[in-house]
C-alpha positions as CSV (number, residue, x, y, z in Angstrom):
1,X,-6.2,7.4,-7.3
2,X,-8.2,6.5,-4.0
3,X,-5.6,8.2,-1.2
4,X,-6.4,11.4,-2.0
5,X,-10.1,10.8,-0.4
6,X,-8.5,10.0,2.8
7,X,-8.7,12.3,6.0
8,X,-5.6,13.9,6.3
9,X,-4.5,12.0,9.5
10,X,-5.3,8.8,7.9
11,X,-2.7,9.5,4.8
12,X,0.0,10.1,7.6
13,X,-1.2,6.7,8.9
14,X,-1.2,5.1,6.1
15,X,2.0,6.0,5.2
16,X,3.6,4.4,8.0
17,X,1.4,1.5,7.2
18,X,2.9,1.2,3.6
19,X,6.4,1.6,5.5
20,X,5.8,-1.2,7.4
21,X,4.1,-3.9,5.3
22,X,7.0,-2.8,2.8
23,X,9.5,-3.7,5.4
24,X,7.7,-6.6,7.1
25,X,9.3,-9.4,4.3
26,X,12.5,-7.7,4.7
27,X,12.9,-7.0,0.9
28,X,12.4,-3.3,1.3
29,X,13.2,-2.9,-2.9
30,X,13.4,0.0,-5.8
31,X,9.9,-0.9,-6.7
32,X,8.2,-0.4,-2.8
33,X,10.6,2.7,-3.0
34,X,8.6,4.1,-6.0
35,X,5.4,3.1,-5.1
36,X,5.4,4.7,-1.6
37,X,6.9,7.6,-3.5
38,X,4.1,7.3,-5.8
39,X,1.8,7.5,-2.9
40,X,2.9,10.5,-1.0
41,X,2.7,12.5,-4.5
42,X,-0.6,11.2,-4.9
43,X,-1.6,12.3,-0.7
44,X,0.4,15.3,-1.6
45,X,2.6,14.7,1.7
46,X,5.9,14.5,2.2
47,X,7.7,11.1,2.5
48,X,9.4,9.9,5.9
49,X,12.7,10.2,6.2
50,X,13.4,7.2,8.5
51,X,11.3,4.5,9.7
52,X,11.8,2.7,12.6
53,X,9.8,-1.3,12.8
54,X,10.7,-1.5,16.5
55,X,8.5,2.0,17.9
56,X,5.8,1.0,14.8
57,X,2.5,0.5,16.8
58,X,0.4,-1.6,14.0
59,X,-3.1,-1.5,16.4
60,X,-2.8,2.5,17.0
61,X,-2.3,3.5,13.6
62,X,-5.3,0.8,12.4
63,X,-7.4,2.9,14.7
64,X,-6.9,6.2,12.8
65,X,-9.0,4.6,10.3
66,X,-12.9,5.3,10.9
67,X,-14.7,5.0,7.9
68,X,-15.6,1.7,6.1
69,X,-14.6,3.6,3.0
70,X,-10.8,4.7,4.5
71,X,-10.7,1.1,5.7
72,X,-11.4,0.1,1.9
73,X,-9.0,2.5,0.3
74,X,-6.4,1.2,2.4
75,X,-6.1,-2.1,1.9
76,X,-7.1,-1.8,-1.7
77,X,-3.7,0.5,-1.8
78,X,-1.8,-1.5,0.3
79,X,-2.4,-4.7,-2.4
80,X,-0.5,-2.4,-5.2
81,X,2.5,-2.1,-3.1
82,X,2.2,-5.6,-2.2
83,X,1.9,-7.0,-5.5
84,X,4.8,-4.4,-7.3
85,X,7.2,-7.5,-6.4
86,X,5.7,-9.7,-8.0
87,X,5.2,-11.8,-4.4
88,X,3.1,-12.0,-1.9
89,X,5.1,-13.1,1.3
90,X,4.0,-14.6,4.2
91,X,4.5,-12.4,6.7
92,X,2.4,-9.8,4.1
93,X,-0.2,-12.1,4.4
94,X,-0.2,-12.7,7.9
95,X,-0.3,-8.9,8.0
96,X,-3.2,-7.9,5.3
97,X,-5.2,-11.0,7.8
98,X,-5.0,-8.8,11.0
99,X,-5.6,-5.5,9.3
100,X,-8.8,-6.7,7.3
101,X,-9.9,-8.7,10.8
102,X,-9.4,-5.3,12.6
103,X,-11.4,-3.5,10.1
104,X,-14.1,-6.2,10.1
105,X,-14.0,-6.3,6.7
106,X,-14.4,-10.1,4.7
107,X,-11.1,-12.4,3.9
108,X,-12.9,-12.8,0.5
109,X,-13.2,-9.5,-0.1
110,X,-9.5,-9.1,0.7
111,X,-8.9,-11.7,-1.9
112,X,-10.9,-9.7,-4.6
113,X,-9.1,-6.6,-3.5
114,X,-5.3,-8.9,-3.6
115,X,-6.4,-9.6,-7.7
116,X,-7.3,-6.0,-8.2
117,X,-4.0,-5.0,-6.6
118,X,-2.2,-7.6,-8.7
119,X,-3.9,-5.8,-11.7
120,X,-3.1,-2.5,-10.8
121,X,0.6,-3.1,-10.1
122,X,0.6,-4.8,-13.7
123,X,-0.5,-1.9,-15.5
124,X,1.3,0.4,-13.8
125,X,4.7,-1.7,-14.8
126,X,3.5,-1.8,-18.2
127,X,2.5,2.4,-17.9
128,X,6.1,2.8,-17.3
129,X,7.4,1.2,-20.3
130,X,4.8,3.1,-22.7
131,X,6.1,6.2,-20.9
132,X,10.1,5.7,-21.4
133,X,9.4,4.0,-24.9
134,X,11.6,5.9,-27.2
135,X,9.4,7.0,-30.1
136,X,10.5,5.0,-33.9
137,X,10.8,7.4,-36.5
């Protein structure tokens, strides 16, 4: 819904991004799976193939992002695929803390965009059942 207003560089960026905070609680699920998925549909890129944590370089790829608004779309995103698992892990934390600190942007705005991403990945388990519902005649 909002990656597709990224810069093209930054949805390569923020792929790895999603990559890695889906990784950094090392429960890398089906759900992440489909919502990264979901992602590169929506950025109409290709997924990555592999993904390596040890050559990720968190502080480069934050810098690809220039814009306040990127900045905004990316954690706003990033709170779907953290909340699809119904958890919010420790180390996910630790990690959503130094992005929003390098994008200068407010830890109670990060809250307000964790309950929206809550929200989102709610409806979008609930759009899933609606759409494999098997219709009563």
């Amino acid at each position: 819904m909002l990656l597709m207003k990224l810069e093209s560089k930054e949805k390569f960026s923020f792929l790895q991004l999603a990559h890695y905070l889906a990784r950094i609680d090392n429960k890398f699920g089906e759900r992440e799976e489909e919502i990264i998925s979901e992602y590169c549909t929506e950025m109409g890129i290709e997924n990555l193939d592999s993904f390596d944590m040890q050559t990720f370089s968190l502080d480069k790829i934050l810098n690809d992002f220039k814009s306040e608004k990127s900045k905004r779309i990316v954690i706003l995103e990033l709170m779907i695929l953290i909340h699809i698992d119904h958890s919010f892990n420790i180390n996910e934390q630790i990690l959503m803390e130094k992005i929003s600190q390098s994008f200068g942007i407010d830890l109670d705005d990060v809250n307000d965009y964790s309950q929206w991403g809550k929200s989102v990945a709610m409806l979008y388990e609930v759009a899933k059942i609606f759409i494999n519902e098997k219709k009563k005649v």
